[in-house]
N, CA, C and O atoms as a GROMACS GRO file, in nm:
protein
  184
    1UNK      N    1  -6.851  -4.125 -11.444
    1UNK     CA    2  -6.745  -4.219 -11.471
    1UNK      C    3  -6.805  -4.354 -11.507
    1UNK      O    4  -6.894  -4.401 -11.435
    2UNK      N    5  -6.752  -4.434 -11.637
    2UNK     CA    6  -6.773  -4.564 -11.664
    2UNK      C    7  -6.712  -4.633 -11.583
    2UNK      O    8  -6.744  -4.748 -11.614
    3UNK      N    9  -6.637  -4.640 -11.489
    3UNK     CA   10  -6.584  -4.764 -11.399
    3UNK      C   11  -6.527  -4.865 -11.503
    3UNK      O   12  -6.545  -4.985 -11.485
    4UNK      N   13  -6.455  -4.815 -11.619
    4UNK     CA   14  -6.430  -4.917 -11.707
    4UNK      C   15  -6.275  -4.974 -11.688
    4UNK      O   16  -6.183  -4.891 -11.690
    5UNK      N   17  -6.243  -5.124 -11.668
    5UNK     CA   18  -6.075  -5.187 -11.658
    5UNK      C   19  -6.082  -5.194 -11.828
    5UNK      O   20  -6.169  -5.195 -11.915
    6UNK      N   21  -5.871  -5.197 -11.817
    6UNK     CA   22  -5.883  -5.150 -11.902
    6UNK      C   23  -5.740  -5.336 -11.937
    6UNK      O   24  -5.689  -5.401 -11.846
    7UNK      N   25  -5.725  -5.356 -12.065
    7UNK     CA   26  -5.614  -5.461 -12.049
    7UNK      C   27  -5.554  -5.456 -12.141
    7UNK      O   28  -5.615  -5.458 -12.248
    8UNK      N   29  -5.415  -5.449 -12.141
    8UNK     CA   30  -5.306  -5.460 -12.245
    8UNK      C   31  -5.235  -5.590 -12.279
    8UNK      O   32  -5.171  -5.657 -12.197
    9UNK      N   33  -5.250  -5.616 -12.394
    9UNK     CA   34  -5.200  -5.734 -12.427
    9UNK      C   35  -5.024  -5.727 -12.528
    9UNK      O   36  -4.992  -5.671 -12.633
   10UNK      N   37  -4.980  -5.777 -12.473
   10UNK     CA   38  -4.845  -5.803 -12.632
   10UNK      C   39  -4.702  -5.704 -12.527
   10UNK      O   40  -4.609  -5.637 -12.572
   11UNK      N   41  -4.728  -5.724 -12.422
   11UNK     CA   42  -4.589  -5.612 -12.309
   11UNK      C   43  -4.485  -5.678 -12.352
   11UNK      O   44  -4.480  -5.780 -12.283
   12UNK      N   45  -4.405  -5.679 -12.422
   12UNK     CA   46  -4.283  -5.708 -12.375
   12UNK      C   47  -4.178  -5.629 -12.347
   12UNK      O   48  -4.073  -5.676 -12.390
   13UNK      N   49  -4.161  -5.469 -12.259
   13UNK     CA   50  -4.063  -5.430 -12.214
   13UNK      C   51  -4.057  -5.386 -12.057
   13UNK      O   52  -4.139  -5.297 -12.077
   14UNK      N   53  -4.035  -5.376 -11.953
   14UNK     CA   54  -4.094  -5.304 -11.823
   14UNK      C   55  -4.113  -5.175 -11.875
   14UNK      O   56  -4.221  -5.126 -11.841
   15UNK      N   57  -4.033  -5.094 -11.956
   15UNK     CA   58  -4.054  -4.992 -12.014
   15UNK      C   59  -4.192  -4.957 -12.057
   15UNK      O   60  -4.233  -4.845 -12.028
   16UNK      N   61  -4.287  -5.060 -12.140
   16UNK     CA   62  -4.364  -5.015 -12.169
   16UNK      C   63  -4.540  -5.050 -12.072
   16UNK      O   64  -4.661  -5.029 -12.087
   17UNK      N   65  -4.424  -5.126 -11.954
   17UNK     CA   66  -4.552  -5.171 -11.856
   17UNK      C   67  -4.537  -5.041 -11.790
   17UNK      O   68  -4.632  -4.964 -11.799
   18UNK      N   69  -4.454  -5.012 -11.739
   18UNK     CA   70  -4.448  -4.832 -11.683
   18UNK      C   71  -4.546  -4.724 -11.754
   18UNK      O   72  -4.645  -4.671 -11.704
   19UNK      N   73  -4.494  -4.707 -11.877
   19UNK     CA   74  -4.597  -4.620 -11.936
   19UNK      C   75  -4.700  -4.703 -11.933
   19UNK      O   76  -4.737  -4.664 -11.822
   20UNK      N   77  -4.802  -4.808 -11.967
   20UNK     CA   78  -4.916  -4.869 -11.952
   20UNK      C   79  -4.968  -4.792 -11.855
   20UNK      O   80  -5.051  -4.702 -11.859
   21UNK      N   81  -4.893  -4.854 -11.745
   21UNK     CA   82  -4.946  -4.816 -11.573
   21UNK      C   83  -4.998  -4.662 -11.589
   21UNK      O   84  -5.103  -4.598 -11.582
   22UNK      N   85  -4.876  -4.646 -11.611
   22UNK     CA   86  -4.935  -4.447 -11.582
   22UNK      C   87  -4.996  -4.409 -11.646
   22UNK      O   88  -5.017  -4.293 -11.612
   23UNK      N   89  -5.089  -4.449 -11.796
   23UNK     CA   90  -5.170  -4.359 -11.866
   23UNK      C   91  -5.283  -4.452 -11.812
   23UNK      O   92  -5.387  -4.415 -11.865
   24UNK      N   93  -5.302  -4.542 -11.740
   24UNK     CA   94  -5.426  -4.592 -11.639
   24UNK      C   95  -5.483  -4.752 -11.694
   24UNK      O   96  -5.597  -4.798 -11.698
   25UNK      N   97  -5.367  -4.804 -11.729
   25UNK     CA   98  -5.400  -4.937 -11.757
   25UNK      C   99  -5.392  -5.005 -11.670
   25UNK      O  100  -5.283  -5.032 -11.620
   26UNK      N  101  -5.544  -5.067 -11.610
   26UNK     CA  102  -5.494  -5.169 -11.527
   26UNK      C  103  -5.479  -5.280 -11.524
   26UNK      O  104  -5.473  -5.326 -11.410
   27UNK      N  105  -5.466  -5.370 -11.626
   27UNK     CA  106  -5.402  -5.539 -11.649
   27UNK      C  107  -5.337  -5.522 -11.797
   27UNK      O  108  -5.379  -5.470 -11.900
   28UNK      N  109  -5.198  -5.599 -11.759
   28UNK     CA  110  -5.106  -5.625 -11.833
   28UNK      C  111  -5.065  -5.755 -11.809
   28UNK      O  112  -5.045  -5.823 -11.709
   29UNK      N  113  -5.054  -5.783 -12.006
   29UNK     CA  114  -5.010  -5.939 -12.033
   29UNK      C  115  -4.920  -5.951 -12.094
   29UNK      O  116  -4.870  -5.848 -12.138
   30UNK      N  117  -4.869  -6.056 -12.118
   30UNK     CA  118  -4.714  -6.074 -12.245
   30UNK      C  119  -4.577  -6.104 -12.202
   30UNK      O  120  -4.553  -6.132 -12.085
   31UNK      N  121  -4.522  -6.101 -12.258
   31UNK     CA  122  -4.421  -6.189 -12.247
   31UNK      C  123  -4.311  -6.176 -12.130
   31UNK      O  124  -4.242  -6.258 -12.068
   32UNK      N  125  -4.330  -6.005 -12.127
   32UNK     CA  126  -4.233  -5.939 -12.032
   32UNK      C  127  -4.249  -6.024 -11.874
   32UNK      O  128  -4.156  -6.044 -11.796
   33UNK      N  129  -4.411  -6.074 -11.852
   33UNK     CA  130  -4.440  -6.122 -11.703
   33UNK      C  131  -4.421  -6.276 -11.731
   33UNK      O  132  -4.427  -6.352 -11.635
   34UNK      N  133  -4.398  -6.326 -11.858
   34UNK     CA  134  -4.414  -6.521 -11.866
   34UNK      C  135  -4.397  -6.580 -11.995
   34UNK      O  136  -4.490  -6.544 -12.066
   35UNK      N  137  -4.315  -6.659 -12.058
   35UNK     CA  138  -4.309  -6.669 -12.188
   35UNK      C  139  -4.442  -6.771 -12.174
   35UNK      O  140  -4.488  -6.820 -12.072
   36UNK      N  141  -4.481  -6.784 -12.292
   36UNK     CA  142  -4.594  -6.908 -12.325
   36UNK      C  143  -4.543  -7.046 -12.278
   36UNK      O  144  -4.431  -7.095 -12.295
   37UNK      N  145  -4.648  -7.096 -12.219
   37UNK     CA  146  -4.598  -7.260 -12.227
   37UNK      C  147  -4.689  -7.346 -12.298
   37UNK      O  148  -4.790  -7.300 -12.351
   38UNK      N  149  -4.653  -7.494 -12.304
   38UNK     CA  150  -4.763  -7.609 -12.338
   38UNK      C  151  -4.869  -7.636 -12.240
   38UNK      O  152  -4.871  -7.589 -12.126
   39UNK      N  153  -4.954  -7.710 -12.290
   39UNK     CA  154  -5.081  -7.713 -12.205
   39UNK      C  155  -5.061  -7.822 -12.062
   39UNK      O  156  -5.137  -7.826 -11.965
   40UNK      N  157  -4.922  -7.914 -12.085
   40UNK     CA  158  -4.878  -7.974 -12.011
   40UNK      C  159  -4.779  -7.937 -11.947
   40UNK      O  160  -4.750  -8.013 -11.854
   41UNK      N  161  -4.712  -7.844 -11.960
   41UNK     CA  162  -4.606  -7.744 -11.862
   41UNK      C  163  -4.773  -7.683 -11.764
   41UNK      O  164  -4.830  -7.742 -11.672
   42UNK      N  165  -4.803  -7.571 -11.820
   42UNK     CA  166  -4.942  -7.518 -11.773
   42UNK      C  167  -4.967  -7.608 -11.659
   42UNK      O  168  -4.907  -7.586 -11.554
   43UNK      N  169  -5.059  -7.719 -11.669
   43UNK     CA  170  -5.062  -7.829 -11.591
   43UNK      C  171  -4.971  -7.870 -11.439
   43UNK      O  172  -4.986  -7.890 -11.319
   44UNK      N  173  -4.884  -7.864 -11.533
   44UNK     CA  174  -4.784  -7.965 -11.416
   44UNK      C  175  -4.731  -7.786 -11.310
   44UNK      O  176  -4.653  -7.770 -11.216
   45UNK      N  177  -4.780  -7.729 -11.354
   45UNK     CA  178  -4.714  -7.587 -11.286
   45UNK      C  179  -4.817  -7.500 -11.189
   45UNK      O  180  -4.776  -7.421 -11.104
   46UNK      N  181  -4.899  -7.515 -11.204
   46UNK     CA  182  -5.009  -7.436 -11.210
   46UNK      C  183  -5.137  -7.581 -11.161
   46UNK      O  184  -5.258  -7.557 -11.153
   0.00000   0.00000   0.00000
């Protein structure tokens, strides 16, 4: 086994974070978990 993570970028449905999950993806990004912000929202939030 490569011990390899694996990351999906561009989710936007739970639908397709479900299937992600189960064919063995383990990090998911996009919109479905956070829309984008400015570097000063970012900031003041975080």
């Amino acid at each position: 086994k490569l011990k390899l993570k694996f990351i999906a970028e561009g989710v936007e449905t739970f639908e397709q974070a479900d299937y992600l999950k189960d064919v063995g993806i383990h990090y998911l990004q996009g919109y479905v978990f956070g829309r984008p912000v400015s570097i000063n929202e970012f900031i003041e939030n975080f």
